[in-house]
C-alpha positions as CSV (number, residue, x, y, z in Angstrom):
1,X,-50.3,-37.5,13.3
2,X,-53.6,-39.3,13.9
3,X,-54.8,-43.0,14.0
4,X,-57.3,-43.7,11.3
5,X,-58.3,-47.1,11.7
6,X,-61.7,-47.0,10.8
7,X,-62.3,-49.5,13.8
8,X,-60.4,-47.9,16.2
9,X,-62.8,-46.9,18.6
10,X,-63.9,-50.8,19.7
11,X,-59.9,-51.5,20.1
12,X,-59.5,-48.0,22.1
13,X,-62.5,-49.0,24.2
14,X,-61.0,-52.7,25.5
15,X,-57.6,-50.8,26.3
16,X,-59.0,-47.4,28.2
17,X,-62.6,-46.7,29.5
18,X,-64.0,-43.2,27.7
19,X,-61.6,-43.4,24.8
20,X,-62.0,-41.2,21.5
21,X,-62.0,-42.7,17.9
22,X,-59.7,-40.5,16.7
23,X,-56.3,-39.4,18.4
24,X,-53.1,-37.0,17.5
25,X,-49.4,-37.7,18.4
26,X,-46.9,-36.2,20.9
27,X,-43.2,-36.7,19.4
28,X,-41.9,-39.5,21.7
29,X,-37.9,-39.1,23.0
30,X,-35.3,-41.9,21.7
31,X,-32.8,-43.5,23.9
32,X,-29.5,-45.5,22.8
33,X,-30.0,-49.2,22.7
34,X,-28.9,-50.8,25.8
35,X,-28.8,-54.6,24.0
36,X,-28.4,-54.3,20.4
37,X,-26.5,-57.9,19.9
38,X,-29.0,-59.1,21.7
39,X,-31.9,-57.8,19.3
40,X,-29.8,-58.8,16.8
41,X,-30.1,-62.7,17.8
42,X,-33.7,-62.6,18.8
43,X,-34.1,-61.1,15.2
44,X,-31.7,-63.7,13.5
45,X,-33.9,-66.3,15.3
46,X,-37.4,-64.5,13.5
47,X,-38.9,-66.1,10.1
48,X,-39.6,-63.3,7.7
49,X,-42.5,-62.4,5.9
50,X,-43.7,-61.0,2.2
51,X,-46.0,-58.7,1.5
52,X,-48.1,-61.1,-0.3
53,X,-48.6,-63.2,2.1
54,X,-49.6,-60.2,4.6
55,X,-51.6,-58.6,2.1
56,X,-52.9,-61.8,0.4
57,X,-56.2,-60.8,0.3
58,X,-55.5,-58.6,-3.1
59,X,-52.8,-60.8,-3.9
60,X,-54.5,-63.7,-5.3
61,X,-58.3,-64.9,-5.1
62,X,-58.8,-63.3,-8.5
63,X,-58.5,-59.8,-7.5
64,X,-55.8,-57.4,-9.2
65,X,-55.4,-53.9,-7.6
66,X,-56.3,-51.5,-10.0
67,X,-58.4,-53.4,-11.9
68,X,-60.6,-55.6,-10.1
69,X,-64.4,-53.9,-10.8
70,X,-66.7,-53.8,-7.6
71,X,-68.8,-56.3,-9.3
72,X,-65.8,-58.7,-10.2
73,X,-65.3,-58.8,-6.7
74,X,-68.9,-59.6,-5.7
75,X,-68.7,-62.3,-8.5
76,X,-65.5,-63.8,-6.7
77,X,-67.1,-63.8,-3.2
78,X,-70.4,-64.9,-4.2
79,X,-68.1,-67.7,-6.2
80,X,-66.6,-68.6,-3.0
81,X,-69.7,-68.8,-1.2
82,X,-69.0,-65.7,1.3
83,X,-71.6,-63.8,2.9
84,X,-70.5,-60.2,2.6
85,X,-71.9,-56.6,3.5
86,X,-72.0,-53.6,0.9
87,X,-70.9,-49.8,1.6
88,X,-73.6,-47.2,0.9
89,X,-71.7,-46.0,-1.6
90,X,-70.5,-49.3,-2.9
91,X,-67.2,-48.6,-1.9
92,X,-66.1,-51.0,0.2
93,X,-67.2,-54.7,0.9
94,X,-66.6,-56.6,4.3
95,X,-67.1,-60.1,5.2
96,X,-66.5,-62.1,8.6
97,X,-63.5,-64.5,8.4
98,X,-62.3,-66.2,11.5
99,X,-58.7,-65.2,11.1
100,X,-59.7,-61.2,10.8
101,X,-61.8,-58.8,13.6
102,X,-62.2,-57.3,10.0
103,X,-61.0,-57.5,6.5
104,X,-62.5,-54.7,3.9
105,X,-61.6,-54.6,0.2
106,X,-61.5,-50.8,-0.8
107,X,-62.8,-49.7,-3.8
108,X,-62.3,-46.1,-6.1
109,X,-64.1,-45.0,-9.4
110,X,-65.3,-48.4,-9.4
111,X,-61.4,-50.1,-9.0
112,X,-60.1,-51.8,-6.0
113,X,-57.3,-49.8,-4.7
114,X,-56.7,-51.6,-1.1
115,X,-57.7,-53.3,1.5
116,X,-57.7,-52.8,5.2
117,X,-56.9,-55.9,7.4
118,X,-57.2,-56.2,11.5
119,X,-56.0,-59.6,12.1
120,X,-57.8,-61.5,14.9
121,X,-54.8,-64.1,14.4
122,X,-51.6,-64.7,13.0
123,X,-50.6,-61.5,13.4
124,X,-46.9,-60.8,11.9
125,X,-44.4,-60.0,14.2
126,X,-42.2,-57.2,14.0
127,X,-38.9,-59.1,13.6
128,X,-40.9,-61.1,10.7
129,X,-41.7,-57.7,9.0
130,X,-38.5,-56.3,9.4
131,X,-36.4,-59.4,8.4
132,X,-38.8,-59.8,5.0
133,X,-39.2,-56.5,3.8
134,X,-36.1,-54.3,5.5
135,X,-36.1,-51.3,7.6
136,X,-39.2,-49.5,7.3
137,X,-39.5,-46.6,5.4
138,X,-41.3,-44.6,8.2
139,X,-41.4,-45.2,11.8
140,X,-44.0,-43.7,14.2
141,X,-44.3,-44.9,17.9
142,X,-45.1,-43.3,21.2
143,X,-48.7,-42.1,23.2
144,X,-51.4,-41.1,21.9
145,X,-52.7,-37.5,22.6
146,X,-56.3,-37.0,23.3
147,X,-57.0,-40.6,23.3
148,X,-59.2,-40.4,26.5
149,X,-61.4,-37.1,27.7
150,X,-58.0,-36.9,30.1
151,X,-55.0,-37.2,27.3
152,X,-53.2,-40.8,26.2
153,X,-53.1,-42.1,29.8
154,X,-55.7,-42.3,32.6
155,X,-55.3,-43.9,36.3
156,X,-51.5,-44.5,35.2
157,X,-52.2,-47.0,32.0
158,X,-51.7,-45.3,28.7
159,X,-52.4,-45.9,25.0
160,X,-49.6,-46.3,23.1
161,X,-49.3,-47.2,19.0
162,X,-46.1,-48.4,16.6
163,X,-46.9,-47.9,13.1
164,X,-44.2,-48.7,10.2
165,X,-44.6,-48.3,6.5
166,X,-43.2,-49.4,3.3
167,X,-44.9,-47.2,0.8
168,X,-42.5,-48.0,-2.0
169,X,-44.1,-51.6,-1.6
170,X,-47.3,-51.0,-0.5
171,X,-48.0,-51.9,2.7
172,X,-48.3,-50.4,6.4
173,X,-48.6,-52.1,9.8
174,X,-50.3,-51.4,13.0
175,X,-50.4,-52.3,16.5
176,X,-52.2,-50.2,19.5
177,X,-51.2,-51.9,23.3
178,X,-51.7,-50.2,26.8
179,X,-49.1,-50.0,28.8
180,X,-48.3,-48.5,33.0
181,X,-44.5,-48.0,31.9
182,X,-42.5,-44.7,31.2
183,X,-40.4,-46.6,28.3
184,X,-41.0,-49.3,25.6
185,X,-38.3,-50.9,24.1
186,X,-39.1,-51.9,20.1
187,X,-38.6,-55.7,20.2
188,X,-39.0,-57.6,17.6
189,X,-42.1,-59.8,19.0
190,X,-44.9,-56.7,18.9
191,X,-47.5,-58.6,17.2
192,X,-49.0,-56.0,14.2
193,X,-52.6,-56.3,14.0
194,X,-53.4,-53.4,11.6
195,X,-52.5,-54.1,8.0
196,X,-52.9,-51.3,4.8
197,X,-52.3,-53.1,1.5
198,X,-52.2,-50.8,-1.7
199,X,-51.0,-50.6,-4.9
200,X,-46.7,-49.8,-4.6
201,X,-46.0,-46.1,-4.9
202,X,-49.2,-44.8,-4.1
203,X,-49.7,-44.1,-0.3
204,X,-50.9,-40.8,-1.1
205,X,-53.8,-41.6,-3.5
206,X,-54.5,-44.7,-0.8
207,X,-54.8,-42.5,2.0
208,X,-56.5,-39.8,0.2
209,X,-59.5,-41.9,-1.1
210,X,-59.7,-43.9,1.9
211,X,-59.3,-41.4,4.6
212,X,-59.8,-38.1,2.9
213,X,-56.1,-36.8,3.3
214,X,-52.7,-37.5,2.9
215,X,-50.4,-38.0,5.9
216,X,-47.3,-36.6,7.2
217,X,-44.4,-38.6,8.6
218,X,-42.3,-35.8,9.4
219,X,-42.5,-36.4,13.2
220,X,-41.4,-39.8,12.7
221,X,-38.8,-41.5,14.0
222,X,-35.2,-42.2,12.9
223,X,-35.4,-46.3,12.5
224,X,-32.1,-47.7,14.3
225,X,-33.4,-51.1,14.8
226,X,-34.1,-53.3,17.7
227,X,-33.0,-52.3,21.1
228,X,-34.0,-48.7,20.9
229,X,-36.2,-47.0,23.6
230,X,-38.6,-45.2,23.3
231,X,-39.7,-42.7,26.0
232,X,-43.3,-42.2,26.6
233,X,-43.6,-38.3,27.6
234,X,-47.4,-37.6,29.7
């Protein structure tokens, strides 16, 4: 599997020196939880969170996936009084916000069909996301191969990326850390950074028109909640 994140390169660069933009998976080993009632408070104790209020963006402000025209949405933003930058193809449209390193509305045959969100702030927590939306519907975590000239991990600090989805709602989530241990146990305070929001049911078509192919989560992992360790094999 590979990382697609369109600005992945910057985040790869302030983790490891010599880093490459775009990275492929080894298949990480999972351990039994050691603490699962304790998980299970920590998670009691998070707030949860909706997918339009993560993806608000195209969840309000007068833009409708699948409808919204690329000129409705320059309408909206020039409404608003936001300076904002154009695709070459006039098929995306990016503006600064302070809460986002960058926030992108997507556009397809002249339709919005997403948006892709790196928050600089707020960033949901995992316990949030899980509480709000329920056990993801893919699970991805462990090193990233080829993610410096040497592999995921050079002078013992390593790249390492969680990513879980909920296609049938529309939404995926992010995060990229570095890290000098063998293990990481999924907690539920990993802050998510990296936000997808599409129309429900159509991951495919998202991924397709916004990164040129559809992606595999065959090599995922078995969610089994908070607690379980993952081991990061070098």
């Amino acid at each position: 599997m590979m990382i697609r994140w369109h600005s992945i390169f910057v985040l790869f660069t302030i983790l490891l020196v010599g880093c490459q933009p775009i990275i492929e998976w080894k298949t990480p080993v999972v351990e039994k939880s050691d603490h699962p009632a304790t998980m299970t408070a920590r998670l009691t104790e998070t707030p949860e969170i909706s997918v339009k209020e993560v993806c608000s963006i195209v969840y309000g402000n007068d833009l409708v996936l699948g409808k919204t025209s690329f000129s409705e949405a320059e309408k909206w933003l020039q409404k608003q009084g936001i300076t904002y930058n154009v695709g070459d193809n006039r098929d995306r449209i990016s503006w600064d916000n302070p809460e986002y390193i960058d926030i992108t509305l997507l556009f397809h045959n002249d339709s919005l069909y997403g948006a892709f969100l790196w928050k600089r702030s707020s960033r949901p927590l995992l316990g949030q996301i899980v509480n709000g939306l329920g056990a993801p519907e893919y699970f991805v975590a462990g090193l990233a191969n080829n993610a410096t000239p040497v592999g995921a991990c050079e002078n013992n600090y390593c790249a390492v990326s969680i990513t879980l989805g909920y296609p049938s709602q529309g939404v995926e989530f992010s995060t990229l850390f570095g890290t000098d241990k063998q293990t990481i146990t999924i907690t539920p305070d990993y802050e998510m950074e990296m936000i997808d929001c599409y129309e429900p049911g159509r991951r495919e078509e998202f991924e397709q028109n916004q990164y040129g192919t559809v992606f595999s989560y065959d090599q995922g992992l078995q969610w089994r909640g908070f607690g379980m360790k993952v081991s990061l094999s070098k």
